[in-house]
N, C-alpha and C positions, 0 to 999 in steps of 0.2 A: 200747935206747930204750923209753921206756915209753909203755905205749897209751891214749892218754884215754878213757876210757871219757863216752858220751853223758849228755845231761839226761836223757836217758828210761829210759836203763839202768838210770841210779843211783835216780829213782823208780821201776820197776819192783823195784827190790830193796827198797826203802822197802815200797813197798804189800807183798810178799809178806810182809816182815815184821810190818807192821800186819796183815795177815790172818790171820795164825798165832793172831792174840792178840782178834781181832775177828770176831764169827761172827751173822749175823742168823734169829732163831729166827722163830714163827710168830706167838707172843705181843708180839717188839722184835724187828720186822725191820732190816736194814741200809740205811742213804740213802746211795747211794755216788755220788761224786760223778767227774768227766771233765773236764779242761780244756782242748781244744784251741788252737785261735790264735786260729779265728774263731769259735767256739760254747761254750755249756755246757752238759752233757749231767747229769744227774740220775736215779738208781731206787734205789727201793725193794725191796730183795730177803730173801725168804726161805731163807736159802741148805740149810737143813734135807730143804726139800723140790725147791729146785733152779730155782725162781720170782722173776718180775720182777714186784711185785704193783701196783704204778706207774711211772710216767716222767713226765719231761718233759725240754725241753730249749729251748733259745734258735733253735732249728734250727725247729721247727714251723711250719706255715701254709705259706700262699701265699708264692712268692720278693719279691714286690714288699711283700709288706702288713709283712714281718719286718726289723725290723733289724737291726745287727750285733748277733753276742753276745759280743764280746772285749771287754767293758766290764761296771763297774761296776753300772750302771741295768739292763740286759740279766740278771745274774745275781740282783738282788736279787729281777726278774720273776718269773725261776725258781723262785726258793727259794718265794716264796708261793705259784704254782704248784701246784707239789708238793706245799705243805702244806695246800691246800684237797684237790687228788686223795687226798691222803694219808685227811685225815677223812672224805671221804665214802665211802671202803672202811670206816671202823671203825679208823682205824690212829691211832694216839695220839703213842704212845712210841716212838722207834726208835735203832740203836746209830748215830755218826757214823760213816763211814768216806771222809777226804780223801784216797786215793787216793796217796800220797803226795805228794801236794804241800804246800806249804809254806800253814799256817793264815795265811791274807794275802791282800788284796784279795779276786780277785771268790768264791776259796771261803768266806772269810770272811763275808762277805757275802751271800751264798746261805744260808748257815747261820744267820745273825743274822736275815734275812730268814724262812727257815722256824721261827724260833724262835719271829719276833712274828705268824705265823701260826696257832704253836698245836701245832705238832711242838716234841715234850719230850725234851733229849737234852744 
């Protein structure tokens, strides 16, 4: 009998193999992105020096003031987010990394989002 192996297993071997190939230096750090059920999680990392030099995510703030972030509107929040935290570090350019997940909806969008914010990638 053969073993199904999970959604998360199979992205997990996705991202490891995107990571073999994807490395965030000090000059084009990495924007790696999270996509749980109910949130989206976002940083900017260094991996050279082993540093998380941003974040953001759909999760932050007060429980009552935040809305869901298993939506569309909620990740595109994100991505400008990010990409204002981004600039105001000095951070320009950085490498994508979807995590494996499939380029669609709300990563997509997150990304399109930090694009029209001014992260070049």
């Amino acid at each position: 009998m053969l073993n199904k192996q999970s959604k998360n297993q199979t992205r997990n071997r996705v991202h490891d193999r995107i990571r073999k190939k994807v490395m965030g230096t000090s000059g084009r750090p990495r924007l790696n992105v999270y996509r749980s059920l109910n949130h989206i999680y976002v940083q900017v990392i260094d991996d050279l020096n082993g540093a998380t030099l941003v974040s953001a995510s759909s999760a932050e703030g007060k429980k009552d003031e935040r809305r869901t972030g298993g939506n569309v509107a909620s990740a595109k929040d994100v991505g400008k987010a990010i990409a204002e935290r981004a600039k105001q570090k000095g951070i320009t350019k950085v490498v994508f990394d979807r995590g494996g997940y499939i380029y669609h909806g709300r990563v997509k969008a997150l990304a399109d989002a930090a694009r029209e914010a001014g992260l070049q990638f």
